[in-house]
C-alpha positions as CSV (number, residue, x, y, z in Angstrom):
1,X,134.5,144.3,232.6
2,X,135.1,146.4,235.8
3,X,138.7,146.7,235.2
4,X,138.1,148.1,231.6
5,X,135.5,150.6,233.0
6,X,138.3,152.1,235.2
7,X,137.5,150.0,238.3
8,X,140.7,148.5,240.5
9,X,140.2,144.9,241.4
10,X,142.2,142.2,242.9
11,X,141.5,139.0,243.4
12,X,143.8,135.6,245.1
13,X,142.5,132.1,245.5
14,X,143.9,129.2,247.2
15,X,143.3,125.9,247.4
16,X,143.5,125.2,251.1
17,X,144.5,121.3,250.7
18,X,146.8,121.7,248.0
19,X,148.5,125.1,249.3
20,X,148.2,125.9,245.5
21,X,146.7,128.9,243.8
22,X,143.7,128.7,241.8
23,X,143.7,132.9,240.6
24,X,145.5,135.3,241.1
25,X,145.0,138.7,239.4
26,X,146.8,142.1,241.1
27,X,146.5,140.4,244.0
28,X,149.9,142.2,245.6
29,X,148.2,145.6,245.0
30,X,148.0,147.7,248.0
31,X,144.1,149.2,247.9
32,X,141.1,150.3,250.3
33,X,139.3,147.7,252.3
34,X,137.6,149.6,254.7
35,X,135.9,147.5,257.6
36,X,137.8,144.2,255.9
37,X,141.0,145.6,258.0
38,X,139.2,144.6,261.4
39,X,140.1,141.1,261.3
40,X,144.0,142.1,262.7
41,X,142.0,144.3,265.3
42,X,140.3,141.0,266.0
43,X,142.9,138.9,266.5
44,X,145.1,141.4,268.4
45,X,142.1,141.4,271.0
46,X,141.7,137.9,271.1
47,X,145.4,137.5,271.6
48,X,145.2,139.3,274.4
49,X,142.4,137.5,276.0
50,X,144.6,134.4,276.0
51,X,147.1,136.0,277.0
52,X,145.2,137.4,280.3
53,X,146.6,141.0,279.7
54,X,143.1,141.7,278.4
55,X,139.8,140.8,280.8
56,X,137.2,139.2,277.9
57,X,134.4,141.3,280.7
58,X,136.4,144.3,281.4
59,X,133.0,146.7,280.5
60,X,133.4,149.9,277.7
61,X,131.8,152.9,278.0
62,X,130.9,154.2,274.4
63,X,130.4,157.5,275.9
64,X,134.6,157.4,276.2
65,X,135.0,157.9,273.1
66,X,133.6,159.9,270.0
67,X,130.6,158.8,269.0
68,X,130.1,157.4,265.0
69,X,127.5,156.5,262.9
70,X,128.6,155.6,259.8
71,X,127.2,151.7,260.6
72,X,126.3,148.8,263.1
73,X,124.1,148.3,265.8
74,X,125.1,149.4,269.4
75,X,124.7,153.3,268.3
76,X,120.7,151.4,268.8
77,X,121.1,149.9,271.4
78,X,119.4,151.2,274.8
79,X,123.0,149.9,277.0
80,X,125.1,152.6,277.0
81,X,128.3,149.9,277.9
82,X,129.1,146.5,277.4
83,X,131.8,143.8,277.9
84,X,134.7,143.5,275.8
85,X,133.9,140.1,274.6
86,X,130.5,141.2,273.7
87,X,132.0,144.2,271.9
88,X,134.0,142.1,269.5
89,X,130.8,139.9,268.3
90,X,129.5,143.3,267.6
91,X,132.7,144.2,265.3
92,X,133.1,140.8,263.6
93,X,129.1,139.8,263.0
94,X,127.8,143.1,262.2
95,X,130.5,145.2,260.8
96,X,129.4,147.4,264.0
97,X,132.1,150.7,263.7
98,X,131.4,151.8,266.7
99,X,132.6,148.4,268.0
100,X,135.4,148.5,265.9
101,X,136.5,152.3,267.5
102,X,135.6,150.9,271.1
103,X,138.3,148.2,270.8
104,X,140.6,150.2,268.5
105,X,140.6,153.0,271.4
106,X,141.3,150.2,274.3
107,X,144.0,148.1,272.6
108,X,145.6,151.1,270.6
109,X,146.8,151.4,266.9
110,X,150.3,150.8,267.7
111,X,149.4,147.3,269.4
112,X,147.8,146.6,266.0
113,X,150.4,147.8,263.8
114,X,152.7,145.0,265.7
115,X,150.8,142.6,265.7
116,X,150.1,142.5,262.2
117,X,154.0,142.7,262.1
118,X,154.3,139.9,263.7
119,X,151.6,137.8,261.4
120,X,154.5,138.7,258.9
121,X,151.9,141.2,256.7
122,X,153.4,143.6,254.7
123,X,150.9,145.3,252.5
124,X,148.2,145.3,255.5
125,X,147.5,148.1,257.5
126,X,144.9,149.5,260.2
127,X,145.2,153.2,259.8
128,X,142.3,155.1,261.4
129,X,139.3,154.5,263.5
130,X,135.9,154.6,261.6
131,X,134.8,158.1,261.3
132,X,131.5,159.6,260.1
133,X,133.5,162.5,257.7
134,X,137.1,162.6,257.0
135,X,138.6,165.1,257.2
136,X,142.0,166.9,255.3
137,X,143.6,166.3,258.4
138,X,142.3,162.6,258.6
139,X,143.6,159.0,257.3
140,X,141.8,159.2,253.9
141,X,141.3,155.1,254.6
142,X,140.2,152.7,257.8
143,X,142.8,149.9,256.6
144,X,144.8,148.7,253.3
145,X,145.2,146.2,252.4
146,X,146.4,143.2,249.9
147,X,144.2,140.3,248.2
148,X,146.8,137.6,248.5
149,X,147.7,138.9,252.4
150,X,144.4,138.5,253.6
151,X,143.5,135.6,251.3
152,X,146.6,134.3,253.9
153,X,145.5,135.2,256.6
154,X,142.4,133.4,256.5
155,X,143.8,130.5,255.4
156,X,146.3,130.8,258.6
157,X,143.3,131.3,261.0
158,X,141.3,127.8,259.8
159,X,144.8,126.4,260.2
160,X,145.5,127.6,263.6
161,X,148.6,129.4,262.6
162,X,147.7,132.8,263.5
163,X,148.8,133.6,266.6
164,X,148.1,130.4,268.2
165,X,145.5,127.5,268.0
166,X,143.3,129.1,270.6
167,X,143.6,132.7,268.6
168,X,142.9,131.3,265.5
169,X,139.7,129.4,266.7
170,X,138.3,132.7,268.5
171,X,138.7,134.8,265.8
172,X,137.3,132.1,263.5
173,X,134.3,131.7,265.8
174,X,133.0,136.0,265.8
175,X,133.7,135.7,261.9
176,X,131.5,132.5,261.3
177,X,129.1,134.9,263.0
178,X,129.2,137.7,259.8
179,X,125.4,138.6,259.3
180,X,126.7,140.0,255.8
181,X,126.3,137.4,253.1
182,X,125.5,139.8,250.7
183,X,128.8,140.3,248.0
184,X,130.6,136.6,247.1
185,X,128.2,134.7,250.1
186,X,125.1,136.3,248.2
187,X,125.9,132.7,246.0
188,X,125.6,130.4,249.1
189,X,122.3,130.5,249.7
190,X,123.6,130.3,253.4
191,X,120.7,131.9,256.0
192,X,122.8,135.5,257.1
193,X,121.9,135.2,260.9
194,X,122.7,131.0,261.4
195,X,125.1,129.7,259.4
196,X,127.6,128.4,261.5
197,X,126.3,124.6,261.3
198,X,125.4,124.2,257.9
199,X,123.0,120.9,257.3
200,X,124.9,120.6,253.8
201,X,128.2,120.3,255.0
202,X,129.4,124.0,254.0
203,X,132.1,125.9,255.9
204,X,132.2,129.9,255.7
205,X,133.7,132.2,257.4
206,X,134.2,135.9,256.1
207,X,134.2,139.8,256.4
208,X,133.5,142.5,254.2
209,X,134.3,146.0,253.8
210,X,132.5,148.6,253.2
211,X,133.2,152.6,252.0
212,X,132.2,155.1,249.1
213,X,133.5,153.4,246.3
214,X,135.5,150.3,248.2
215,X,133.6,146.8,248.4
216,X,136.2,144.1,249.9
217,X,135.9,140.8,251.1
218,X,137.9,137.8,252.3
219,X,137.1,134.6,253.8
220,X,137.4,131.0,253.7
221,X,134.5,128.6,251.7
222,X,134.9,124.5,252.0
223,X,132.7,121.9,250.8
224,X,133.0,118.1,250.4
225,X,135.5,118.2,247.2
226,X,137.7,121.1,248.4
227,X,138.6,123.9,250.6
228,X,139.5,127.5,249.4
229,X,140.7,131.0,251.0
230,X,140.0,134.4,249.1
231,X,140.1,137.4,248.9
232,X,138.6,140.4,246.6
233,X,138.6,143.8,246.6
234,X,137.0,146.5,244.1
235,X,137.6,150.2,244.4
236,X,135.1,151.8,241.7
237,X,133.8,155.3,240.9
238,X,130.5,155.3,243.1
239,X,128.5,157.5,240.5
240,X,124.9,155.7,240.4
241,X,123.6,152.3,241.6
242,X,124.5,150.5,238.4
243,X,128.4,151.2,238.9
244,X,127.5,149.5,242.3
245,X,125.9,146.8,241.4
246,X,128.2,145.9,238.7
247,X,130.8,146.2,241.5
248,X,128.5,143.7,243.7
249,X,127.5,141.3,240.9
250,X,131.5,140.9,240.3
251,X,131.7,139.1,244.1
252,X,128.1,137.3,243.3
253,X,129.9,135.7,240.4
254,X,133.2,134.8,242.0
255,X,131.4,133.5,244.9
256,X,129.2,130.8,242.0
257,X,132.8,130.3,240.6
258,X,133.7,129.2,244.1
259,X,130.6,127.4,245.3
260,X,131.3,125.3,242.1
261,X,134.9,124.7,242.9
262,X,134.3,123.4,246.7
263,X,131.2,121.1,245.6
């Protein structure tokens, strides 16, 4: 129904035990995913934790760089600078862009751009730091990416293949923090702000993105009869809220189509 009404979407499922895939539709299209590309960010940072060329308490100044509003919570917050550790939390659980520019503007693009190289991605890409108004002489995108790359790259950081074991379970840990269960989590029924111990057995971990006309979202759902790693991404004409919840009610319904699958 999206795609006839003009809407770009692509979708990749895999079956995390079998290393099959369960649907696949345009899911090698390059598109939009706005916040979704900070996961690479993520585990750049957290490689370099590990690594010890990057102090997890090394305090940022927000006032060092260019102040955004577009989204998150530190813009709010009375402390004016925080550790880096602290900063990332900020970036994975609350989509928090001016967390995002903090740790884009300490480890560089460039770093990013290799490491993301290095995870062997082809069709992802961290462009730009978050920005309240672009610009003609701006990136017109954050990030780009693929459904079936970061349906992969998921799946590689619950395996402990990205990067390293430790890398993979940092990264994994801010994700499973992601206070926004609101496109394919919206079918969990998963409590938003403690979820990372669920009494029913369910695993999650996930992050959206975010931008006018872009909803995107990738992550990793198991449950006692199997384990899956997705990805989806709709790029839409933004005219009224019905376009956008059409665009959101297509993630509600692949997240039931998932919930089903797992349990």
């Amino acid at each position: 129904m999206l795609a006839t009404s003009g809407a770009k979407v692509a979708v990749r499922i895999d079956d995390l035990d079998r290393g099959t895939t369960v649907l696949s539709g345009d899911d090698f299209v390059t598109l939009p995913v706005a916040g979704l590309g900070v996961v690479p960010l993520l585990i750049e940072v957290a490689a370099r934790f590990e690594d010890g060329t990057l102090d997890p308490l090394e305090i940022i100044d927000r006032a060092s760089f260019d102040r955004v509003e577009v989204g998150g919570l530190w813009q709010h917050l009375k402390a004016p600078a925080l550790p880096l550790a602290d900063i990332a939390v900020l970036a994975a659980a609350g989509g928090d862009t001016t967390a995002a520019n903090a740790l884009i503007e300490r480890v560089g693009l460039p770093a990013v751009h290799a490491r993301i190289e290095q995870l062997g991605l082809r069709r992802v890409a961290l462009i730009d730091r978050f920005r309240d108004h672009r610009g003609p002489d701006d990136a017109p995108h954050v990030a780009l990416g693929s459904a079936a790359e970061f349906a992969g790259l998921f799946a590689a950081l619950v395996n402990s293949e990205a990067v390293s074991a430790g890398v993979s379970a940092q990264v994994a840990e801010w994700l499973s923090l992601n206070q926004d269960l609101s496109l394919v989590a919206s079918a969990t029924g998963l409590d938003p702000f403690a979820h990372f111990n669920d009494e029913h057995g369910l695993l999650f971990i996930d992050k959206t993105g975010r931008d006018a006309g872009v909803r995107a979202e990738a992550g990793v759902l198991a449950g006692p009869r199997a384990g899956v790693s997705y990805a989806l991404i709709v790029c839409f004409d933004d005219l009224s809220i019905s376009h956008r919840l059409r665009a959101h009610e297509a993630f509600r319904s692949l997240g039931i189509e998932l919930m089903e699958y797992v349990f």
